[in-house]
C-alpha positions in Angstrom: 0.0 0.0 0.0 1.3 3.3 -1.0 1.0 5.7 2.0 -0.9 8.9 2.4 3.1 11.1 2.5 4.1 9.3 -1.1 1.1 10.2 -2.8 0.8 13.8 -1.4 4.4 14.5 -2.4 3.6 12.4 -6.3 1.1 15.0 -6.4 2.9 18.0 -5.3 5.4 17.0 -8.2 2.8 16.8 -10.8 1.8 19.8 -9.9 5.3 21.8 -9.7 5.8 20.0 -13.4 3.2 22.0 -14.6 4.0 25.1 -12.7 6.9 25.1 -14.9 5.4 24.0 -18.3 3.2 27.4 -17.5 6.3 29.4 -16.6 8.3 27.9 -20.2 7.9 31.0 -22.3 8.6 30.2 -26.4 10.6 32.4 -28.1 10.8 33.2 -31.8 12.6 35.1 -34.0 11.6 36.7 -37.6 13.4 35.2 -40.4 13.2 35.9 -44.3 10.2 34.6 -46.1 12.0 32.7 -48.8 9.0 32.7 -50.4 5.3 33.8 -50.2 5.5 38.1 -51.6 9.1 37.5 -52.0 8.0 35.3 -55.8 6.2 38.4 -56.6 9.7 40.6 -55.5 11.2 38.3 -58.0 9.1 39.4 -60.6 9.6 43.0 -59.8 13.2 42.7 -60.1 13.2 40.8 -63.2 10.9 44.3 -64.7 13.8 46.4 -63.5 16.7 43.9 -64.3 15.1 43.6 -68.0 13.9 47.3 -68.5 16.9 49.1 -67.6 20.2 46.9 -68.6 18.9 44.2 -71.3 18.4 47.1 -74.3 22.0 48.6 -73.3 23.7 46.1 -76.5 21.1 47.6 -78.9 22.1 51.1 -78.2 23.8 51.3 -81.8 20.5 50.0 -83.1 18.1 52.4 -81.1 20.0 55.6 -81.4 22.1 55.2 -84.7 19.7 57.8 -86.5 19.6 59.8 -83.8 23.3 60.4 -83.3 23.4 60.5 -87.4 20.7 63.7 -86.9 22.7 65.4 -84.3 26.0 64.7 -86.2 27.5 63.7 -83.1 31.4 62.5 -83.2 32.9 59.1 -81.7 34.7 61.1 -79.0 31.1 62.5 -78.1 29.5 59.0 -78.1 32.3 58.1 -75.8 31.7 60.7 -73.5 28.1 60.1 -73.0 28.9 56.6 -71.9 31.4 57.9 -69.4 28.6 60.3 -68.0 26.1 57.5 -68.0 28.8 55.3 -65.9 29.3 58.3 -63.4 25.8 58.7 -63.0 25.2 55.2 -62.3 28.2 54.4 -59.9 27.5 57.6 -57.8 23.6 57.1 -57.9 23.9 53.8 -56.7 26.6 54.4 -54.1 24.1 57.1 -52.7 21.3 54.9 -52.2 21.9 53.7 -49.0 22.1 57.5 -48.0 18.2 58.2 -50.1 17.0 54.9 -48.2 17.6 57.2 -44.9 15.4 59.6 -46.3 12.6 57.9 -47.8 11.4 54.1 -48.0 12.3 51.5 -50.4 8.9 52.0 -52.7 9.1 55.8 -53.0 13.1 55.2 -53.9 12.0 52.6 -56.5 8.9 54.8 -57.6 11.3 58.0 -58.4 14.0 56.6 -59.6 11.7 55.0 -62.1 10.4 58.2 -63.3 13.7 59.6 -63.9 14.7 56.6 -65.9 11.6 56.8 -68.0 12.2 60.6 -68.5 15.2 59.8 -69.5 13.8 57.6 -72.1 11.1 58.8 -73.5 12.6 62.5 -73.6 15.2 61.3 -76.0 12.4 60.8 -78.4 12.2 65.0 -78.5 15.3 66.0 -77.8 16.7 68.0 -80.2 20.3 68.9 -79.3 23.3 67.4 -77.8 23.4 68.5 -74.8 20.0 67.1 -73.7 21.1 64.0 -75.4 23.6 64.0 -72.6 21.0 64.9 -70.0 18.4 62.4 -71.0 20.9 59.0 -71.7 23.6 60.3 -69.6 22.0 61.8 -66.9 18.8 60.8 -66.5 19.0 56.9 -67.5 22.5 56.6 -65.3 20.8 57.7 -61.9 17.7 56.0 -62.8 19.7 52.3 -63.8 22.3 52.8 -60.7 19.4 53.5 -58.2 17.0 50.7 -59.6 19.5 47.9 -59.5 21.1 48.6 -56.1 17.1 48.4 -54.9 16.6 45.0 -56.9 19.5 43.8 -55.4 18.7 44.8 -51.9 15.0 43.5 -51.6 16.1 40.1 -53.1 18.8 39.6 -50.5 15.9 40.9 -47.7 13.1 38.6 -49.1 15.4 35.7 -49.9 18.0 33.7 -47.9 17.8 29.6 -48.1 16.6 30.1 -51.2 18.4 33.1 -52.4 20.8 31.4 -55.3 18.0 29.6 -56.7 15.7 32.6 -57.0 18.8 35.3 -58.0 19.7 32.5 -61.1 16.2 32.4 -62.1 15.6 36.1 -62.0 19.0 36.4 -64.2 17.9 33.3 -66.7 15.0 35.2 -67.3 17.1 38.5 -67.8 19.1 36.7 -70.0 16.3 35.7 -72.1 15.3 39.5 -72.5 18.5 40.6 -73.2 18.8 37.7 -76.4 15.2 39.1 -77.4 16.0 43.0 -77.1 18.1 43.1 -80.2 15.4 41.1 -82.5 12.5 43.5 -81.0 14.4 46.7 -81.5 15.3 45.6 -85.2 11.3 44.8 -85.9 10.6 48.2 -84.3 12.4 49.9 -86.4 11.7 48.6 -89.3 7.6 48.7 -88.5 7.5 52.2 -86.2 11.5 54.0 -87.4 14.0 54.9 -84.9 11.7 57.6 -82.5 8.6 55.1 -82.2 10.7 52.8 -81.2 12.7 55.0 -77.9 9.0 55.5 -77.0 8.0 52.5 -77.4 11.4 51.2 -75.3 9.9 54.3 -73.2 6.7 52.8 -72.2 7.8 49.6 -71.6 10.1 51.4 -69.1 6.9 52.8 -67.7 6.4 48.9 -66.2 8.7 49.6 -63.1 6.2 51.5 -61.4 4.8 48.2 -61.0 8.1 46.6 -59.9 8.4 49.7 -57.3 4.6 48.8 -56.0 5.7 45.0 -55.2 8.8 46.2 -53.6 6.5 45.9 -49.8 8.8 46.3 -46.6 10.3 42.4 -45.8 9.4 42.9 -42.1 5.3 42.8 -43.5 5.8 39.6 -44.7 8.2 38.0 -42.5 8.0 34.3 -41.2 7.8 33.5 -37.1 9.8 30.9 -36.3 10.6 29.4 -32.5 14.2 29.7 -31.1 15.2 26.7 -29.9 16.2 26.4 -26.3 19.9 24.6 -27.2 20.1 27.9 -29.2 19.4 30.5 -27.2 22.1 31.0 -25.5 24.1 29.9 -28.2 22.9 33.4 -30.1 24.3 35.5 -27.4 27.4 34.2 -26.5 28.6 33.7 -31.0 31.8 35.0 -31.0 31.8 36.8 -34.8 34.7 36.0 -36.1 33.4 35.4 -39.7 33.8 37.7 -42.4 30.1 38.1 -42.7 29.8 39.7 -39.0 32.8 42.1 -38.8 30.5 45.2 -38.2 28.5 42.9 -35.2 29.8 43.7 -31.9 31.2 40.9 -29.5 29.7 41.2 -26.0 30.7 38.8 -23.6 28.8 38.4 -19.9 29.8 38.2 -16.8 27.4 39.3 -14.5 23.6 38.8 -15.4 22.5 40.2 -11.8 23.9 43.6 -12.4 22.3 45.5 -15.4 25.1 47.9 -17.0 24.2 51.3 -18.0 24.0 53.1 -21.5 27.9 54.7 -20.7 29.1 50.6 -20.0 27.3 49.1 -22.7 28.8 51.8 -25.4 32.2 51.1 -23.9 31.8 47.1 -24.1 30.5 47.7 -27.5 33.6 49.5 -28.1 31.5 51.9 -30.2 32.8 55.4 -29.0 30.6 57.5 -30.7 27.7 56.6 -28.6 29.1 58.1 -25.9 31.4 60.7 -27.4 29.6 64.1 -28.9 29.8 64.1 -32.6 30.2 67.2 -35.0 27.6 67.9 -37.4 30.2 67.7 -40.1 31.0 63.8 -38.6 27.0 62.8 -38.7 26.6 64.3 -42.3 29.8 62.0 -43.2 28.5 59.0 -42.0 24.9 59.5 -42.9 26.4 59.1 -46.6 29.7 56.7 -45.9 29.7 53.6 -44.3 33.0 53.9 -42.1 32.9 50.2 -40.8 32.6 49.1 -44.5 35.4 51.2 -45.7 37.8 49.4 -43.4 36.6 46.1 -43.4 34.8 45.4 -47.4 36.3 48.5 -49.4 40.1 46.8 -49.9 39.1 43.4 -50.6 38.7 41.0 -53.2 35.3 41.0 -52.7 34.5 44.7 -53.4 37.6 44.9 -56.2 37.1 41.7 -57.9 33.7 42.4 -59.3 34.0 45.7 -59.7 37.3 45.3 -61.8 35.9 41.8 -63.7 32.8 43.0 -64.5 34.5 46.6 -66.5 37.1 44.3 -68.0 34.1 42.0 -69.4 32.0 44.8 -70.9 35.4 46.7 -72.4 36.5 43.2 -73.8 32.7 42.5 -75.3 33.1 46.0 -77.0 36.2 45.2 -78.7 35.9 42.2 -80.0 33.8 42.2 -83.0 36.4 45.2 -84.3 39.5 42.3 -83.4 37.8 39.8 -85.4 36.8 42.2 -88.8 40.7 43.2 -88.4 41.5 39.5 -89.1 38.9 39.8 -92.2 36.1 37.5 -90.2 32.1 37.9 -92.1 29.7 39.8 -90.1 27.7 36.7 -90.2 30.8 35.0 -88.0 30.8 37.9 -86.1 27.3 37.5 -85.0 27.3 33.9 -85.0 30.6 34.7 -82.5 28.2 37.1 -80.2 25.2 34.4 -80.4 27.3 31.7 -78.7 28.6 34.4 -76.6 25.4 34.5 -75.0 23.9 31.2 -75.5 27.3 30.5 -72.9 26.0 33.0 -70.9 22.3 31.6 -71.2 23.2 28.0 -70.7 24.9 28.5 -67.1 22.1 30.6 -65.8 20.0 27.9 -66.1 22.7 25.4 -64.5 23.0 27.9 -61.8 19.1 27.5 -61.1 19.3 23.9 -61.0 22.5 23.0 -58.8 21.7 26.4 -56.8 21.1 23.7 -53.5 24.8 23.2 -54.1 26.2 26.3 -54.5 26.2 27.6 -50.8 28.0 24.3 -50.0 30.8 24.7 -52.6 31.3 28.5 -51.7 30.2 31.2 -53.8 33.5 33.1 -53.5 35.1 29.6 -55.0 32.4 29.5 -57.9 33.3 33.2 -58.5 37.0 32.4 -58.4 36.5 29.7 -61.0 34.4 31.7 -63.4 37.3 34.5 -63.0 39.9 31.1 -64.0 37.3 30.3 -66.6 37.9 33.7 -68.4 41.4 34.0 -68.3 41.5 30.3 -69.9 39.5 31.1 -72.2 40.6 34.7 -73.8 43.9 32.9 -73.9 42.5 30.0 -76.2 41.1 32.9 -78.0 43.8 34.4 -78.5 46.4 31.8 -79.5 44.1 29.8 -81.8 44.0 30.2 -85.3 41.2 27.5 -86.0 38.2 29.1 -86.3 35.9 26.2 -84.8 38.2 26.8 -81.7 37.3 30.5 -81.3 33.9 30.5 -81.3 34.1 27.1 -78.8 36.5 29.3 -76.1 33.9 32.5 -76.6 31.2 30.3 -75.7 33.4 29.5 -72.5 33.7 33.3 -72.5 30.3 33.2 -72.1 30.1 31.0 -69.1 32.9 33.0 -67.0 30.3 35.4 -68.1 27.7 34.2 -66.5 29.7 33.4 -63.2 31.5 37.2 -63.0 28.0 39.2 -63.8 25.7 37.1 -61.7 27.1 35.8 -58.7 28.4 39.6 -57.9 25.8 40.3 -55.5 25.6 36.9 -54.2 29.1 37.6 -53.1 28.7 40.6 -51.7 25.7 39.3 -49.5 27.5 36.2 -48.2 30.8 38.6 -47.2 28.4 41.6 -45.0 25.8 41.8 -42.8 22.5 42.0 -44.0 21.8 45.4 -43.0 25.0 46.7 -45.1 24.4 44.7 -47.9 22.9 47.9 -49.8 26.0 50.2 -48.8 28.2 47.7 -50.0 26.2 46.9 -53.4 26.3 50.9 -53.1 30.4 51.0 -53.0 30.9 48.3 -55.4 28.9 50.0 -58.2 31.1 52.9 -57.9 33.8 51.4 -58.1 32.7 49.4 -61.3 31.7 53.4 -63.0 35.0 54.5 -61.5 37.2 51.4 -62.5 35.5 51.6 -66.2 36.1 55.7 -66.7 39.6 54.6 -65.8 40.8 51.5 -67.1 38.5 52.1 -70.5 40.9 54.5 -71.4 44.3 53.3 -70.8 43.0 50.1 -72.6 42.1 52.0 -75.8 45.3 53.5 -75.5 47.4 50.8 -75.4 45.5 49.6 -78.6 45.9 53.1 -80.5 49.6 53.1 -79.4 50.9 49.5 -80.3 48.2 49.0 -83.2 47.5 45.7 -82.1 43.9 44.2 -80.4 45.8 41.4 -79.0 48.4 43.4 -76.3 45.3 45.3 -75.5 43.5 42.1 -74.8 46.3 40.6 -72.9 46.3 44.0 -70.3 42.6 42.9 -69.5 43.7 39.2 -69.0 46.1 40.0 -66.6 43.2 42.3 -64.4 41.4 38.9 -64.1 44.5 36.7 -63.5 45.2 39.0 -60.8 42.1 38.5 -59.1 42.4 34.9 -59.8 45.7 34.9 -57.6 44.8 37.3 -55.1 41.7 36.2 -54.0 42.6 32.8 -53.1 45.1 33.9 -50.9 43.1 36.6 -49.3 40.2 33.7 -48.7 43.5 31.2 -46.9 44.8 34.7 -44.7 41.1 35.3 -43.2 40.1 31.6 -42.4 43.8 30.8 -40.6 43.0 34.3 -38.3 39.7 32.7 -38.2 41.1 29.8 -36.7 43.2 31.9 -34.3 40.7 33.8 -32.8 39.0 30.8 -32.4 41.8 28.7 -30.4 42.6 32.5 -28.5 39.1 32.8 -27.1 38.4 28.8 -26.6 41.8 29.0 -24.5 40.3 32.5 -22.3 37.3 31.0 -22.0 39.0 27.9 -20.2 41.2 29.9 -18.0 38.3 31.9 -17.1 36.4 28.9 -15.9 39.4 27.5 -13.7 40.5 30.8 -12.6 36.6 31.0 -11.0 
């Protein structure tokens, strides 16, 4: 017989049991929908993706009887495409500064009318200079603001998900971009050179709707419950990874004994919080990113792109001139460009389907192979004399393509924190406008000096190679410091505990 005591304290227990089920609070965090609004973000960014960069290779097709009207000379044509550059590095390096200002949607919805002005008005203009304020000006700001946004609200909507959706937005890009030039050609031909800019106008018109799905992430965000084997694991992450430099490292010591404002800024060894600043200093930092410029500006993962990326669009430009100077067909020619970008093409849509494995290989080490890829293959180019062999290395041409273009802001996301991805999107597109007013130049000089495609070629091969050397080593240097910090603050942690 169980006695009176036992079953007084079993029920005392039951009851303490649930006392503390009661007292269990569940905690959650908010985490990127990966889905849901973000398919219809996807949509929006393919609008401004297609609208504002997949007519830029028909710009000899749109605006040929234009410039022909105006009389305008090369050196002219050259300058607007420096202005457009400017205008699109300095735009989009200023649009985490705007985002301060105004939200993401009335960013998108303004920058979209000053892109379509800029199209539509070049129907009417009728001199030079507002040539240059309508393509230069006008379409530059609009192009650098709209794609720093598309960029930003996919890596904000997207995360498990994110290579998957980013290649399928830039397949579909892609597609556009193969279209544009057969759509411009039947414009003109049906509707003549000014129906067609406002026809290219209208369609431009379509990113209002892009700016109208572009809803704040935190409307749509998913719930999910923190673990308790996590929780305390969240606090106590020492960030040593590239990806957290800008997160502060707090450790604690004593829960019982709540540390003021002046002791938390000191822990978070974040000065300014407790140190008056200048008006001058907040206006600075209100449009630079100081933690960025010392930890992202000087690495391979801000230069690389920037510096691939103008080498690919300078070494796309010169080609077809290389290949009439060794008396090729236009019909090669083209049939050179088409496999260009069926290259190009053919890897988005192998990016879409192995996009599971992507995150596991590294995106930084696909990058760095696409970079290896082009280097390969502008050699292969350039020391074959069978024709069947060229056009097969500028369809690999295409793939490193692919890999430099598209994976850029994957890159950028996976090396910064989420809420500095659009600075750094913001710093890397100037430095592509800056790097292509520069380089462009001293490439075209080098070609007008020794008379020869090839040594100009071969000064744009070694940009990549350098990359393709550097980056590796800069990838080694941060995970053996990784490692340090690691074995450093595993070995305090343990002297700590025996020292208490």
């Amino acid at each position: 017989m169980v006695s009176e005591d036992t079953k007084k304290n079993l029920k005392m227990m039951e009851k303490e049991k649930e006392a503390n089920k009661e007292l269990k609070v569940k905690k959650y965090k908010y985490v990127a929908p990966d889905g849901g609004w973000g398919y219809l973000v996807a949509i929006s960014t393919i609008i401004c993706f297609s609208t504002t960069t997949s007519f830029m290779g028909s710009f000899g097709m749109m605006y040929n009887e234009y410039i022909n009207e105006i009389s305008m000379s090369s050196s002219g044509i050259t300058l607007l495409n420096g202005i457009a550059c400017l205008s699109s590095a300095f735009s989009g390096y200023f649009t985490s500064a705007l985002l301060k200002l105004m939200s993401m949607r009335w960013l998108a919805f303004i920058s979209s009318v000053v892109f379509a002005f800029g199209t539509l008005g070049t129907a009417f203009t009728p001199s030079t200079l507002m040539f240059y304020l309508t393509v230069g000006i006008c379409q530059g700001i609009g192009m650098g603001i709209l794609f720093n946004l598309a960029c930003t609200v996919m890596n904000d909507y997207f995360d498990q998900k994110r290579v998957l959706v980013m290649s399928f937005v830039q397949t579909a890009t892609g597609v556009t971009a193969m279209v544009a030039p057969i759509f411009v050609k039947w414009s003109i031909e049906k509707y003549g050179s000014r129906g067609t800019l406002l026809l290219i106008g209208g369609l431009s018109l379509h990113n209002f709707v892009a700016a109208l799905l572009m809803q704040p992430v935190r409307w749509h965000m998913r719930k999910v419950e923190i673990p308790e084997s996590t929780e305390l694991k969240l606090l106590l992450e020492v960030n040593n990874d590239v990806k957290k430099l800008d997160t502060p490292v707090i450790t604690l010591t004593e829960l019982n004994n709540s540390p003021t404002k002046e002791e938390l800024a000191k822990a978070l060894e974040y000065p300014e919080y407790y140190e008056k600043k200048s008006g001058f200093r907040k206006f600075l930092e209100s449009i630079i990113d100081m933690s960025l410029i010392k930890t992202f500006l000087f690495s391979c993962v801000a230069l690389g792109p920037a510096m691939c990326i103008t080498a690919d669009y300078l070494y796309i430009v010169m080609v077809p001139k290389y290949f009439y100077s060794l008396g090729w067909s236009q019909d090669n020619v083209a049939m050179v460009i088409t496999l260009y970008g069926f290259g190009d093409l053919a890897t988005r849509v192998v990016f879409t389907i192995i996009s599971k494995w992507m995150y596991k290989m590294g995106i930084q080490n696909i990058y760095i192979v696409g970079i290896v890829a082009a280097v390969l293959s502008r050699l292969g180019m350039l020391w074959s004399s069978s024709g069947i062999a060229t056009m097969v290395y500028f369809t690999l041409m295409g793939v490193a393509h692919c890999s430099i273009a598209v994976l850029s802001p994957l890159v950028i996301s996976d090396a910064v924190a989420s809420d500095k991805f659009t600075s750094a999107m913001g710093i890397s597109i100037l430095l592509t406008g800056v790097l292509g007013i520069g380089v462009g130049p001293v490439v075209g000089a080098v070609r007008d000096y020794t008379n020869s495609y090839s040594k100009a070629f071969y000064v744009l091969i070694s940009t990549y190679a350098l990359f393709a050397v550097l980056w590796p080593i800069e990838i080694i240097v941060k995970k053996n410091k990784r490692r340090r910090n690691i074995l450093e603050n595993s070995k305090s942690s343990q002297l700590n505990k025996y020292s208490s």
